[in-house]
C-alpha positions as CSV (number, residue, x, y, z in Angstrom):
1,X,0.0,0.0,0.0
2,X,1.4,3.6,-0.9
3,X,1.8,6.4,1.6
4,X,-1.1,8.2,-0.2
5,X,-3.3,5.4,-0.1
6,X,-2.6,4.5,3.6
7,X,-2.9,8.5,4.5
8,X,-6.6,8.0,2.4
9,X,-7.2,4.9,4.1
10,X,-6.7,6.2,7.1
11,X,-9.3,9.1,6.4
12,X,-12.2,7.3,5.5
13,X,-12.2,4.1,7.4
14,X,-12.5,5.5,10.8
15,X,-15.4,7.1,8.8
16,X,-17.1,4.3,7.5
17,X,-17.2,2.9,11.0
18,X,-18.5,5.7,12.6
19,X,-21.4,5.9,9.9
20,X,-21.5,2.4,10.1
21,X,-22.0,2.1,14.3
22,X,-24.6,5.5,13.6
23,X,-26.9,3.1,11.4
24,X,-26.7,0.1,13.9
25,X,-27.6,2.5,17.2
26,X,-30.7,4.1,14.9
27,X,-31.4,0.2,14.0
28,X,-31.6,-0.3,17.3
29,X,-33.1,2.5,18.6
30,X,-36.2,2.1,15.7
31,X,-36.3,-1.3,15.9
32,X,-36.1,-2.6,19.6
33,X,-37.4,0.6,20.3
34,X,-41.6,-0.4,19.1
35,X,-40.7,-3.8,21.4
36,X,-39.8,-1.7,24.4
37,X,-42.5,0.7,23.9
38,X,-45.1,-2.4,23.7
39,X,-43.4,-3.4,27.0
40,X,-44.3,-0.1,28.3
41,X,-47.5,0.0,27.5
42,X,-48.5,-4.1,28.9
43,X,-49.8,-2.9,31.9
44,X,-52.4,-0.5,29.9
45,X,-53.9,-4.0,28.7
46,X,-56.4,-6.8,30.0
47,X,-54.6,-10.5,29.7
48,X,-55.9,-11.0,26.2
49,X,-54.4,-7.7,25.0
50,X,-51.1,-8.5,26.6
51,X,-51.0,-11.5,25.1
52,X,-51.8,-9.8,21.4
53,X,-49.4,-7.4,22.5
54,X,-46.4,-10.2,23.0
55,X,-46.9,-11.9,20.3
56,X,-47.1,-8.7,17.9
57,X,-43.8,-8.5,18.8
58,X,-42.3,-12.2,19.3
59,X,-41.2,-12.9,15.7
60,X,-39.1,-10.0,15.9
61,X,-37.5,-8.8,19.1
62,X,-34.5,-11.1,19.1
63,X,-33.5,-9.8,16.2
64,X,-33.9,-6.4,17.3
65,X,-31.4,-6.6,19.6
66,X,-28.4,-7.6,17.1
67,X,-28.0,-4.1,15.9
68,X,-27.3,-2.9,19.9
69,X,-24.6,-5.6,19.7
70,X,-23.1,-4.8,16.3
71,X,-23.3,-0.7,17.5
72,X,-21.6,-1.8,20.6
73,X,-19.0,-3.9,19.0
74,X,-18.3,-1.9,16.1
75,X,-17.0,1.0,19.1
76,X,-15.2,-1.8,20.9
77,X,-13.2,-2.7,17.8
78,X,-12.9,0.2,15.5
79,X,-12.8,3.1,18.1
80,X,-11.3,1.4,21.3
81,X,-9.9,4.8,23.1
82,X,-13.3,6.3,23.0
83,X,-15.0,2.9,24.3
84,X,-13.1,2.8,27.3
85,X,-14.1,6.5,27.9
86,X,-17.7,5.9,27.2
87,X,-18.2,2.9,28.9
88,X,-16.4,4.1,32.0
89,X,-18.9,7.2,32.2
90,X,-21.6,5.0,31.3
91,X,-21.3,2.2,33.9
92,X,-24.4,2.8,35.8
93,X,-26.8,3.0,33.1
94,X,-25.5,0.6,31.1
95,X,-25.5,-1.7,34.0
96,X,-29.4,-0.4,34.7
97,X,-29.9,-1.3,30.7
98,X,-28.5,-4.8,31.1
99,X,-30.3,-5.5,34.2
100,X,-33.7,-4.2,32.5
101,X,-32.9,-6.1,29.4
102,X,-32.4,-9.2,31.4
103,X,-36.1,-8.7,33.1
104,X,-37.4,-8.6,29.5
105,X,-36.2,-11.4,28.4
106,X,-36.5,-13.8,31.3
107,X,-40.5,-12.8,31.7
108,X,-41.2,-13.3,28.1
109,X,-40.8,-16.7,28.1
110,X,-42.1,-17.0,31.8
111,X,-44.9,-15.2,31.8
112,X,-46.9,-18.0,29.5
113,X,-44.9,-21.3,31.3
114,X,-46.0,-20.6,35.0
115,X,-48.8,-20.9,36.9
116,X,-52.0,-18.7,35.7
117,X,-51.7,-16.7,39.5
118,X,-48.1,-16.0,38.4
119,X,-48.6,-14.4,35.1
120,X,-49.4,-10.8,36.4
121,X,-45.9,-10.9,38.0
122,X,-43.8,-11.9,34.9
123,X,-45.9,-9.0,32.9
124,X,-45.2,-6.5,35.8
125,X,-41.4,-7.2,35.4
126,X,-41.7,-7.4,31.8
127,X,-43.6,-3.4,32.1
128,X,-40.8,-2.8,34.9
129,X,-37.6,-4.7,32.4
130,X,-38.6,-2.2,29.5
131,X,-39.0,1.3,31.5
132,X,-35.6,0.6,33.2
133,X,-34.1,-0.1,29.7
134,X,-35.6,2.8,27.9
135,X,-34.7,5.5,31.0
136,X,-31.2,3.9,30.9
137,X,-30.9,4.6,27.1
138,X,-32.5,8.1,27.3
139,X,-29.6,9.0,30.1
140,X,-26.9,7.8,27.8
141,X,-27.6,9.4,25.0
142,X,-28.3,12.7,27.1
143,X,-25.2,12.2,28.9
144,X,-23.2,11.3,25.5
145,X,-24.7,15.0,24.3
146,X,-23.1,16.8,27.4
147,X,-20.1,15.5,26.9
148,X,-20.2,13.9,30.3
149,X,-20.5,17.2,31.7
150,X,-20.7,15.7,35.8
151,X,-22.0,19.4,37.1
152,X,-26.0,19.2,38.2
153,X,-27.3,20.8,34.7
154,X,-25.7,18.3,32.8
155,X,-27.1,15.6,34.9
156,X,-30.4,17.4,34.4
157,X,-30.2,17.6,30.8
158,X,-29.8,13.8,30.8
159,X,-32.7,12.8,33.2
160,X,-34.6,14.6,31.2
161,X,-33.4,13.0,27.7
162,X,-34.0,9.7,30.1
163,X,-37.6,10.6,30.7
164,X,-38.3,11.7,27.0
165,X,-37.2,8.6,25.2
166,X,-39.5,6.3,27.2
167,X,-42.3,8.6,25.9
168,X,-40.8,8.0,21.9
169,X,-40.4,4.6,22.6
170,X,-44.6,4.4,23.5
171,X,-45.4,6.3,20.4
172,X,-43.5,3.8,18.3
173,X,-45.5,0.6,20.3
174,X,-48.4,2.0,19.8
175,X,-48.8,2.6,16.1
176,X,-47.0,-0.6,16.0
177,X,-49.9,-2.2,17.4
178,X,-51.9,0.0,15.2
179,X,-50.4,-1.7,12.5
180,X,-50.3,-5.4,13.8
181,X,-53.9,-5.3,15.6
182,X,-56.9,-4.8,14.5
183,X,-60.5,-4.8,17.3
184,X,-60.8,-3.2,20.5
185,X,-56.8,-3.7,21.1
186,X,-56.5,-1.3,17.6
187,X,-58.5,1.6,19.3
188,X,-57.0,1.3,22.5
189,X,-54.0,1.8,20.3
190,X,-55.4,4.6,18.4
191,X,-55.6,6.6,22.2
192,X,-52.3,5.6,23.4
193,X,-50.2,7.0,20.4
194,X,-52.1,10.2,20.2
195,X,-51.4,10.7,23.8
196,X,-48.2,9.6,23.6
197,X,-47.5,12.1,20.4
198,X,-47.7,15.5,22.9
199,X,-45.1,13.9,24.8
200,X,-42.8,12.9,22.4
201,X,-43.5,16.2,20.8
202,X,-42.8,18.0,23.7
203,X,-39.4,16.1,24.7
204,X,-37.9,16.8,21.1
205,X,-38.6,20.4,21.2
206,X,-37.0,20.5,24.5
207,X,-34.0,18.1,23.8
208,X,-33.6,20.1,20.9
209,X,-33.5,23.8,22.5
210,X,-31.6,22.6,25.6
211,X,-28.7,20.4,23.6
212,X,-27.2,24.0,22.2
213,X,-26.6,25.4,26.0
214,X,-24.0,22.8,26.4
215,X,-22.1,23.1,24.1
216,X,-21.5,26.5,21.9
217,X,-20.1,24.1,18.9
218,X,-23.2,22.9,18.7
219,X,-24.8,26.2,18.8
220,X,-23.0,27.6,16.5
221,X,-23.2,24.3,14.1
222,X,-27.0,24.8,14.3
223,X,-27.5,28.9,14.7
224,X,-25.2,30.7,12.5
225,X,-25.4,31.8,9.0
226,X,-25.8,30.1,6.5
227,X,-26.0,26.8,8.3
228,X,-30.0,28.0,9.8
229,X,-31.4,28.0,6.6
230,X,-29.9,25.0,5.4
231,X,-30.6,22.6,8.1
232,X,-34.1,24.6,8.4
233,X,-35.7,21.7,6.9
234,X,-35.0,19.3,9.3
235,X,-37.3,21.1,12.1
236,X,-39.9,21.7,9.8
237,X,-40.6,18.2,8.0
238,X,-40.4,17.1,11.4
239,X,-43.8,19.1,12.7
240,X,-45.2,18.5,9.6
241,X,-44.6,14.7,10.6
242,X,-45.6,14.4,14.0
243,X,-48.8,16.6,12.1
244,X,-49.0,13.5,9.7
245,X,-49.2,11.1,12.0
246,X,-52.1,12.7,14.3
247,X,-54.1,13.5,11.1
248,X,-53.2,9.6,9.8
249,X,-54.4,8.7,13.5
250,X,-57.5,10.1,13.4
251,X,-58.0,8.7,9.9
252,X,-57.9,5.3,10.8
253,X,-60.2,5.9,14.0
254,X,-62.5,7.5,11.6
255,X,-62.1,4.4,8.8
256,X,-61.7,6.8,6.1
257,X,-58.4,5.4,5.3
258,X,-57.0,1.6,5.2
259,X,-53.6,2.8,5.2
260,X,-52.5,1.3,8.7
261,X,-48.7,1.4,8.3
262,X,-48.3,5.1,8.0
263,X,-48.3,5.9,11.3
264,X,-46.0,4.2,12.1
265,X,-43.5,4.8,9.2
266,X,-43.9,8.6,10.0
267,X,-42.9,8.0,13.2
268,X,-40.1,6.1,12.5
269,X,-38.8,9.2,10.2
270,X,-39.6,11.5,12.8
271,X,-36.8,9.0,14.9
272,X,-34.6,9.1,11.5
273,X,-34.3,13.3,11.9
274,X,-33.8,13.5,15.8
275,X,-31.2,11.1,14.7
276,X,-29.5,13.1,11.9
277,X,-29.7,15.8,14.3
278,X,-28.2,14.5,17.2
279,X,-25.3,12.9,14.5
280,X,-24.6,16.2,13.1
281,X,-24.2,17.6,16.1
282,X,-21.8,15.3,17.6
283,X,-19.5,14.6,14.2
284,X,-16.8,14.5,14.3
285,X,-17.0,13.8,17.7
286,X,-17.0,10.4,19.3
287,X,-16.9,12.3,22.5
288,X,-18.0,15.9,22.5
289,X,-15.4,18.2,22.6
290,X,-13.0,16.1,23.5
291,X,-11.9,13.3,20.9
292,X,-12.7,13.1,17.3
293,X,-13.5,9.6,15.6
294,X,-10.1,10.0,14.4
295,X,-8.1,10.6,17.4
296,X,-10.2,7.6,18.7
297,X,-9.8,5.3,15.8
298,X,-7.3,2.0,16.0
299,X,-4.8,1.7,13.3
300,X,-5.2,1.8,10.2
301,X,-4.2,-1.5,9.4
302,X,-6.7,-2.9,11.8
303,X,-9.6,-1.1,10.7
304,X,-8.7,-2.9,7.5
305,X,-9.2,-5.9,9.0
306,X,-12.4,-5.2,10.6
307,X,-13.5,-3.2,7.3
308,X,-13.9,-6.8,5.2
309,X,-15.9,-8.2,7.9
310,X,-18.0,-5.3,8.4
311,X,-18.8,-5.2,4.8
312,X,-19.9,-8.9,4.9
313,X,-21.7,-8.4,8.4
314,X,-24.0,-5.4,7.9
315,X,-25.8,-6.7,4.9
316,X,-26.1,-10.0,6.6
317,X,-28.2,-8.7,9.2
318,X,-30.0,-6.1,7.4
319,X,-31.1,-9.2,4.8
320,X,-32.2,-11.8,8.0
321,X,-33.9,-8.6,9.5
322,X,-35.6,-7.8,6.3
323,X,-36.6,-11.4,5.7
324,X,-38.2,-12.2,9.0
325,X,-40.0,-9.0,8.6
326,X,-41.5,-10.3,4.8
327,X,-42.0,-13.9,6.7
328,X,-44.1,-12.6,9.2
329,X,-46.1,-9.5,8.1
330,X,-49.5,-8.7,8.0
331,X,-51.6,-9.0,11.4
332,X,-50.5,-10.7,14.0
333,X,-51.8,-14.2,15.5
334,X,-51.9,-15.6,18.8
335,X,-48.4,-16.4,19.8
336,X,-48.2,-20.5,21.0
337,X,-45.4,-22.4,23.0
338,X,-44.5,-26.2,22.5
């Protein structure tokens, strides 16, 4: 390999990994995020509907879960100064995550292999498993934002990330179930995601005028001129999606529409743009203000290494995701045990 291609080399790889771990985290985050929000929402149900509500959500939620491991992994291997930052400010709510994740899956298979007077206490710890999980996440990425700022606004700013995501996480459930239900379970659906929508609403537009304080990079990457009017689009198709999805709502409720999956694909751009936003802001930051994805990167020669396996990975799981979504579509059907 030349100098010039190595000095390329060692450019964009550390690149292609970070864009590479971005799209496993939003995965994630889209993808085990309807499954925690349906977890969230159990204890809104009587038994039948909690057992809809599982098995809307059975086929899928293992695989869900992958993309958390390849995001994680892909830091571990291509960015390893930065994990052992990350992970070291992040003990606690990761080790809150792993403990709620735990809950989740243990009561999943329990709550339908006990006795009948037992069942109410694996769905409590299944409600209890996903709230821990998604307040974890929320104070992650909030603390990830701050730059681990310890002082008491940045904790703030974090808890209140943490209390937000739970409430994006619901939205996503419930047109979810919108989508995969249909009956009495459908309109209780209908309610919760309109409910559910303020709050979300409210937490984005308060994320998103809070995360500039922090940091005056980020202000300045989102306030001055020209950069406003250019990104001005991004706050403005999202209102005019979170407007979508209430009028797509209502729709539905009203049957003058059949068209059951858009709420929920709005939603899931909605998620896409508080992504791209919380992305650009960051970038080229692994860790706000302090190391850059390529002060954090390994060596070039590794990242080589990990590159061909990436590339043989990624579409590997996005094909086995994208197949057991095409397996199991349409409504879902009472999930059995053998």
């Amino acid at each position: 390999m030349s100098s010039m291609d190595f000095t390329q080399a060692s450019v964009w790889l550390p690149l292609f990994f970070f864009v590479a771990m971005g799209i496993a985290m939003l995965s994630y985050v889209v993808l085990d995020g309807y499954d925690l929000g349906i977890g969230m929402l159990l204890n809104r149900g009587n038994d039948a509907d909690k057992d809809m509500m599982i098995a809307s959500i059975g086929p899928f939620w293992d695989a869900n879960e992958t993309w958390i491991v390849l995001g994680v992994g892909l830091l571990l291997v291509a960015f390893p100064l930065a994990h052992g930052q990350i992970l070291t400010e992040l003990y606690l709510p990761v080790a809150a995550m792993l403990l709620g994740l735990i809950l989740r899956g243990v009561s999943f298979d329990f709550r339908v292999k006990v006795n009948i007077e037992q069942k109410p206490l694996w769905n409590l710890l299944f409600y209890l498993g996903s709230l821990i999980a998604s307040v974890s996440q929320g104070i992650m990425i909030g603390r990830l934002i701050v730059g681990f700022d310890s002082g008491a606004l940045g904790w703030l700013f974090s808890l209140l990330v943490g209390l937000c995501l739970p409430a994006g996480y619901v939205l996503l459930g419930a047109t979810w179930l919108i989508l995969k239900t249909e009956g009495t379970l459908q309109q209780k659906a209908f309610r919760w995601a309109k409910n559910s929508l303020w709050l979300t609403g409210l937490g984005i537009a308060l994320v998103s005028l809070a995360t500039p304080y922090f940091s005056t990079e980020i202000m300045h990457k989102w306030f001055s001129w020209p950069q406003i009017i250019w990104l001005s689009p991004v706050p403005i198709a999202t209102g005019i999606l979170f407007l979508l999805t209430l009028r797509s709502i209502n729709a539905l409720e009203k049957k003058s529409t059949q068209k059951e999956w858009l709420p929920f694909a709005c939603v899931v751009a909605i998620f896409w743009l508080a992504f791209f936003g919380i992305a650009y802001s960051i970038f080229p930051y692994v860790i706000i203000g302090k190391v850059t994805l390529w002060q954090a990167a390994a060596a070039t020669e590794s990242l080589w290494v990990i590159f061909w396996g990436a590339i043989v990975v990624l579409p590997t799981i996005l094909g086995y995701t994208l197949f057991s979504y095409r397996i199991f579509k349409g409504k879902a059907t009472a999930l059995t045990y053998y």
